[in-house]
C-alpha positions in Angstrom: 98.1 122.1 88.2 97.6 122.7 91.7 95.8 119.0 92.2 99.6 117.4 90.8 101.4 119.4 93.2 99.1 118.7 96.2 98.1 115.0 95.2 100.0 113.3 92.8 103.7 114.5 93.3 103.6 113.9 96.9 102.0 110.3 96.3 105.0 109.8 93.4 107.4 110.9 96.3 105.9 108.3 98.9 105.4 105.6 96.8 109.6 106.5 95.4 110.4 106.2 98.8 108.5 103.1 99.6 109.8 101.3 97.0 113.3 102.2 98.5 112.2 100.5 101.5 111.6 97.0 99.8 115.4 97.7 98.9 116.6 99.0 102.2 114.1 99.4 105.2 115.8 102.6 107.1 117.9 104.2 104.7 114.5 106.0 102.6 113.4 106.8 106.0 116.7 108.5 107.0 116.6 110.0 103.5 112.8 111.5 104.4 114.5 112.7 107.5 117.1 114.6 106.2 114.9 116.1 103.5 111.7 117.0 106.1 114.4 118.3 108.3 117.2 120.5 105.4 114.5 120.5 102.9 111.2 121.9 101.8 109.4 118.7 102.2 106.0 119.0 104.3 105.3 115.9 105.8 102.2 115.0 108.2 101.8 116.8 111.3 101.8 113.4 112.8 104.9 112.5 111.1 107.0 115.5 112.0 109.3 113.5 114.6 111.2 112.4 111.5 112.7 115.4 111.2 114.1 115.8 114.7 117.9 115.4 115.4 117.0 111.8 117.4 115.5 110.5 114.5 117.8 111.5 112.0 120.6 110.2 114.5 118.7 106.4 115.1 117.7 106.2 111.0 121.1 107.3 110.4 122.5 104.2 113.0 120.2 101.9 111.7 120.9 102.7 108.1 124.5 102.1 108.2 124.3 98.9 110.6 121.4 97.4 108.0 124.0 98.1 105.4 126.9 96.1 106.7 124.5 93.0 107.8 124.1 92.6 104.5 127.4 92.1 103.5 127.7 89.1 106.0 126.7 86.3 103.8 124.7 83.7 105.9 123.2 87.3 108.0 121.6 88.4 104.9 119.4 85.6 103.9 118.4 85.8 107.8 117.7 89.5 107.8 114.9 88.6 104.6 112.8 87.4 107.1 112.5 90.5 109.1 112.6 93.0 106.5 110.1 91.8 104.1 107.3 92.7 107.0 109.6 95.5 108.1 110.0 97.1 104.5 105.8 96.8 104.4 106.1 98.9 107.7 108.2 101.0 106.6 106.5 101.8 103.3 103.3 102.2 104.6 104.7 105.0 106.9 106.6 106.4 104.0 103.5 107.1 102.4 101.4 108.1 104.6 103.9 110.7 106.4 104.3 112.6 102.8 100.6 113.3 102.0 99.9 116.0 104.3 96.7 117.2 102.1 94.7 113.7 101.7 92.2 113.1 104.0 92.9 110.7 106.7 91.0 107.7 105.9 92.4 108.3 102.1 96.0 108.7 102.8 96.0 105.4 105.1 94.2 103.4 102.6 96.9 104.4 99.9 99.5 104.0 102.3 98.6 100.3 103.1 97.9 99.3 99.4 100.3 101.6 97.5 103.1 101.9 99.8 102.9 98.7 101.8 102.5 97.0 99.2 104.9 98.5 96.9 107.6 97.7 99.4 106.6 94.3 100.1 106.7 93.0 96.2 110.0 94.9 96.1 111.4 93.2 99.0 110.1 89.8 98.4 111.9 90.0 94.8 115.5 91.2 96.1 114.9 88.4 98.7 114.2 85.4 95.9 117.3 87.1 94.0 119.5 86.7 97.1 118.3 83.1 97.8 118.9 82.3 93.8 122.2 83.9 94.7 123.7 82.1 97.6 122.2 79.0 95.9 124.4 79.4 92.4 127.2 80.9 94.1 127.2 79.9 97.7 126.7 83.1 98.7 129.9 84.3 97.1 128.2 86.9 94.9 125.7 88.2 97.4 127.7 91.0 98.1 126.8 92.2 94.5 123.0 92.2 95.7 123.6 93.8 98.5 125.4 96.4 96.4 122.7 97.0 94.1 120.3 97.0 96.7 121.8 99.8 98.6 122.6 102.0 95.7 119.3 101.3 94.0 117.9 102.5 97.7 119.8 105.1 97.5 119.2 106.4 94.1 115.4 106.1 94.2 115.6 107.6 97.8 116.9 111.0 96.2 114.9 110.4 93.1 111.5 110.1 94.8 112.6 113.4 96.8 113.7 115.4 94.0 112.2 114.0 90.9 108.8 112.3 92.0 107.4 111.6 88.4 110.6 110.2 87.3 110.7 107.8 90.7 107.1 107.0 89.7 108.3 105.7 86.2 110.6 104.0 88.0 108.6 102.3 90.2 106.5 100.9 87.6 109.7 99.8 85.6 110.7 98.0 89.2 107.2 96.7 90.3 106.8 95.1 86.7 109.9 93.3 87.4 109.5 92.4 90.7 105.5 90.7 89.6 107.9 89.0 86.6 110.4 87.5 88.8 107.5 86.1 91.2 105.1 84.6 89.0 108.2 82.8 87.7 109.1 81.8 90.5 105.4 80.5 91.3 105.7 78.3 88.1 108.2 76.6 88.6 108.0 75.9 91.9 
């Protein structure tokens, strides 16, 4: 019991969280912020900036200003561009700031592969879905992607903090879609 609540629940939680990031790049990290700093989240000693007041303020900012780019139609399919590396960023850092007990060398590799790359898949599918969007619609119904986007951020952001094996199942549910909707994509293109 004790390895799950020193291993695997606090990989479940960064891995949650980095899969929020291939959603929304600051809003998991302003989540982990708020929990490191209200909560009873241990984060690594390296990480433990997150929970000051000038981070929670700047992930807060960033957060809510991400939020509204997206709603501007022809600034969304821009943003894709910086937030697909950013998200990968973000993920890996995710992961690596919630694993307190792996050893360093462990908890970077699993960052980079596992959180990195969790976000990147993520955020390249949500991107293909907004292109596919402002192609059908002219970018009309992108707003709805954005929507889902945030909420879904949002959602697994809490989830991965309060619930880790149910964000885990998650994940996988989201990751398999994700692989789905690229190697589609790689077909018929």
């Amino acid at each position: 019991m004790l390895l799950i609540q020193e291993y695997v629940i606090p990989v479940l939680l960064g891995v949650g969280l980095s899969a929020a990031c291939g959603l929304r790049v600051f809003l998991p990290l302003f989540v982990l912020s708020l929990f490191s700093r209200f909560g009873d989240l241990p984060i690594t000693t390296h990480f433990e900036w997150l929970s000051s007041w000038p981070a929670i303020i700047a992930l807060g900012s960033a957060s809510i200003i991400e939020i509204i780019a997206y709603y501007i139609p022809w600034l969304d399919n821009l943003l894709d561009g910086i937030t697909i590396p950013s998200s990968v960023i973000a993920g890996t850092l995710v992961l690596a700031s919630t694993n307190p007990e792996l050893e360093t060398v462990v908890r970077w590799t699993i960052a980079i592969i596992a959180g990195g790359g969790t976000a990147g898949l993520i955020s390249t599918s949500t991107a293909l879905l907004r292109a596919k969007s402002t192609m059908v619609s002219g970018g009309a119904t992108n707003f709805l992607v954005a929507s889902a986007e945030t909420m879904g951020a949002a959602l697994l952001s809490l989830l991965a903090t309060l619930i880790p094996i149910i964000a885990g199942i998650l994940v996988l549910w989201l990751l398999y879609l994700a692989w789905k909707q690229i190697s589609h994509r790689k077909k018929t293109a």
